[in-house]
Backbone bond lengths (Angstrom), bond angles and torsions (degrees), N, CA, C in turn:
res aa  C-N    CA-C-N  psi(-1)  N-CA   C-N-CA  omega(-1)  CA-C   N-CA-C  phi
1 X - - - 1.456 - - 1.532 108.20 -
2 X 1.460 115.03 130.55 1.470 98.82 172.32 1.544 115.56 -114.22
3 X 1.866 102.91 160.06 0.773 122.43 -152.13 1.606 134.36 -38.15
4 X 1.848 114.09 -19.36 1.147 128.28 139.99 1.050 128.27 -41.96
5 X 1.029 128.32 -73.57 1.300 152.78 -168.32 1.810 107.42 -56.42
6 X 1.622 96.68 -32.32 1.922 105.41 -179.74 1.347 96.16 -75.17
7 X 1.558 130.22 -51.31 1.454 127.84 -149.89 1.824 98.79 -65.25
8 X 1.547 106.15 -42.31 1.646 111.40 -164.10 2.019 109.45 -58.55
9 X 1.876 88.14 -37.83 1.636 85.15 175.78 1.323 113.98 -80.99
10 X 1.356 133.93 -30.71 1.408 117.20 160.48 1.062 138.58 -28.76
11 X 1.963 93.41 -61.80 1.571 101.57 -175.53 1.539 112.68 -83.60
12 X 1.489 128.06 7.87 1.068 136.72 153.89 1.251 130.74 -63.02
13 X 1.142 103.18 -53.21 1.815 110.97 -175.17 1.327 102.33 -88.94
14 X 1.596 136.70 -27.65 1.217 134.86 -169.45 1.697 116.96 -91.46
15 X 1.362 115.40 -23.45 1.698 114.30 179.09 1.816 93.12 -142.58
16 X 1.394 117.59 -0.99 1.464 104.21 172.90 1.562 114.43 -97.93
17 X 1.683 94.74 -8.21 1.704 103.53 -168.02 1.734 105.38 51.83
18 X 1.282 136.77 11.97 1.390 113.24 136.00 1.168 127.62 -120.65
19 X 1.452 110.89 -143.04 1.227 111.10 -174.66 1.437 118.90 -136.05
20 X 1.592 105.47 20.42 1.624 125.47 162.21 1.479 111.05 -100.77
21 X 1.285 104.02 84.21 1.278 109.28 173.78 1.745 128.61 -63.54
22 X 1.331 100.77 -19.27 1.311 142.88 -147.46 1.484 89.96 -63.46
23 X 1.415 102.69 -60.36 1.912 116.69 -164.78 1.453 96.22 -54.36
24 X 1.299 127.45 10.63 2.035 114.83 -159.38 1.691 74.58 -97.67
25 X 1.374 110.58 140.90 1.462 139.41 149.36 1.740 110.25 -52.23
26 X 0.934 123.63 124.15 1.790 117.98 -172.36 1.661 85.17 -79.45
27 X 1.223 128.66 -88.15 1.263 99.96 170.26 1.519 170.48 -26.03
28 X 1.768 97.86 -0.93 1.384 107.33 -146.26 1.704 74.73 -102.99
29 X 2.251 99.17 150.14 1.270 115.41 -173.69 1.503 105.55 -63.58
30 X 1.149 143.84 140.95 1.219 136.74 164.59 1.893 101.93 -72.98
31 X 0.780 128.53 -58.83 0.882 141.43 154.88 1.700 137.94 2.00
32 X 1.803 83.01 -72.15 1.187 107.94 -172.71 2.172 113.81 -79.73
33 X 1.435 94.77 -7.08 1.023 117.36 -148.25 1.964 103.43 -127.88
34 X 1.172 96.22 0.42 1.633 113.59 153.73 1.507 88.28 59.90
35 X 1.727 129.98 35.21 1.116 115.01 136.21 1.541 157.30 -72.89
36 X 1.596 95.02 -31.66 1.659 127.06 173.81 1.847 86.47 -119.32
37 X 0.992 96.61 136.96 1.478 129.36 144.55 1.756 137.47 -91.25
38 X 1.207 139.64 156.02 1.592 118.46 161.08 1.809 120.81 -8.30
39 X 1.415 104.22 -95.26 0.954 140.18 139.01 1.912 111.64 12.28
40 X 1.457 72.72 -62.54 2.247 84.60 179.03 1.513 114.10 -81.50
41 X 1.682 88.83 -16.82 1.998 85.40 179.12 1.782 106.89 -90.61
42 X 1.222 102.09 -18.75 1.689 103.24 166.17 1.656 115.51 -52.26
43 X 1.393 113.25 -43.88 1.254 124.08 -104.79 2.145 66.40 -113.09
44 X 1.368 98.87 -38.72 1.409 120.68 179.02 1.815 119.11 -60.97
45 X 1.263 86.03 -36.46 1.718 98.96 176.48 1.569 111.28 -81.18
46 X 1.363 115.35 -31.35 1.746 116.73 -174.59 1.835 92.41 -77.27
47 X 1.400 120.00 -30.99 1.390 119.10 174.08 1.681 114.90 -53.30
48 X 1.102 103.96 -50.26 1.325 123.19 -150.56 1.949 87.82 -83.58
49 X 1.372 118.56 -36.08 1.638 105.93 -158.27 1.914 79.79 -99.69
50 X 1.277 131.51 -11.50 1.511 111.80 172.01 1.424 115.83 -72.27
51 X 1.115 103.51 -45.03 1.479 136.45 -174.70 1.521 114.06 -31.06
52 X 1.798 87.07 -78.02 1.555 105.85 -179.82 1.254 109.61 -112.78
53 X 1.794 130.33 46.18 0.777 101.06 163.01 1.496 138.21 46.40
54 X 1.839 107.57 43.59 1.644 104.52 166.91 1.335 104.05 -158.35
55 X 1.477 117.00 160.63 1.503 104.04 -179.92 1.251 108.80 -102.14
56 X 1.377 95.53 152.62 1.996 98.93 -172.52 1.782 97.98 -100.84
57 X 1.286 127.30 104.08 1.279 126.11 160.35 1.699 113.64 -28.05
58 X 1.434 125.07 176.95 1.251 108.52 179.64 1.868 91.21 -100.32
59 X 1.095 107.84 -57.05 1.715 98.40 169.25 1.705 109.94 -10.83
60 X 0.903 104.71 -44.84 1.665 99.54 -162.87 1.849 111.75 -88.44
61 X 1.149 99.56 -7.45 1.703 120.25 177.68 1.908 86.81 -79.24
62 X 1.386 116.82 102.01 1.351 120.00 175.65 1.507 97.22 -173.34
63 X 1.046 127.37 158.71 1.919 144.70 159.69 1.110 111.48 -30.93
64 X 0.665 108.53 -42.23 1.930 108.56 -162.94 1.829 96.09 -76.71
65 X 1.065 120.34 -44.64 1.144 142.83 -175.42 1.608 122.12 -67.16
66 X 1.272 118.63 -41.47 1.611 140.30 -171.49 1.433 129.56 -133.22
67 X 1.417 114.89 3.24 1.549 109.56 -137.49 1.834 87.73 -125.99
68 X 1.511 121.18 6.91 1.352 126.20 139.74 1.531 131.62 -154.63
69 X 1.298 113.71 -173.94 1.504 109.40 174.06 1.988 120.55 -53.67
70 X 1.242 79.25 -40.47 2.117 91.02 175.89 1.561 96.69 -59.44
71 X 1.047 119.07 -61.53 1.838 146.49 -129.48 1.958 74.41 -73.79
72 X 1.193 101.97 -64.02 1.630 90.29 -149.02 2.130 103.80 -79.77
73 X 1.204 104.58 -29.01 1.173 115.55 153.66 1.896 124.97 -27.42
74 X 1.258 101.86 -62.90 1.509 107.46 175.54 1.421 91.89 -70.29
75 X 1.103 113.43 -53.31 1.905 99.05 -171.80 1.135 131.55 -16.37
76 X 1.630 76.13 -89.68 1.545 95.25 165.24 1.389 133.83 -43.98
77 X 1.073 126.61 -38.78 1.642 137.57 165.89 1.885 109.05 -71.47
78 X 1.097 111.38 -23.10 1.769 101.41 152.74 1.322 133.98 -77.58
79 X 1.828 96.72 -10.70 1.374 96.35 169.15 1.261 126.47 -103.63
80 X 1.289 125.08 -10.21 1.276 124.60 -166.71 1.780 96.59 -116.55
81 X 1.307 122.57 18.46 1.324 129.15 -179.07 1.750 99.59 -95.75
C-alpha cells in the first residue's frame, strides 16, 4: 500500500469512523474541516513516527506538514528518503 493511500485509511477509520477513505480531498484542511483536532494531530504524529519508522521533531509538527492528505504525504516521503 502506498504511503497515500495508508494516510487516507487511517484517517478514515480513525476520525472518519469508516473505511472509505477515498471520499477525503488530498488537499482538503484536516483541520479546517473539523476532522483532526489538537489532540488528532498528536495522535497523527505517533501514527506517522510508528508507521514509518521516523521521528517527527516538534518544529516539524505545523500545517504545512500534517494538515492534509498531500501535506503529510510529501512529509513523510522527505523523511524516509
Amino acid at each position: 500500500m502506498d504511503t497515500k493511500t495508508q494516510i487516507k485509511q487511517y484517517i478514515a477509520e480513525n476520525y472518519l469512523f469508516s473505511n472509505n477513505g477515498f471520499n477525503l480531498d488530498d488537499d482538503e484542511s484536516f483541520l479546517e474541516a473539523g476532522i483532526v483536532d489538537s489532540l488528532g494531530v498528536v495522535e497523527l504524529v505517533s501514527f506517522v513516527e510508528e508507521t514509518y519508522n521516523i521521528e517527527v521533531p516538534d518544529d516539524d509538527i505545523v500545517p504545512d506538514n500534517f494538515d492534509s492528505v498531500n501535506n503529510l504525504t510529501t512529509y513523510i516521503t522527505s523523511k524516509v528518503a
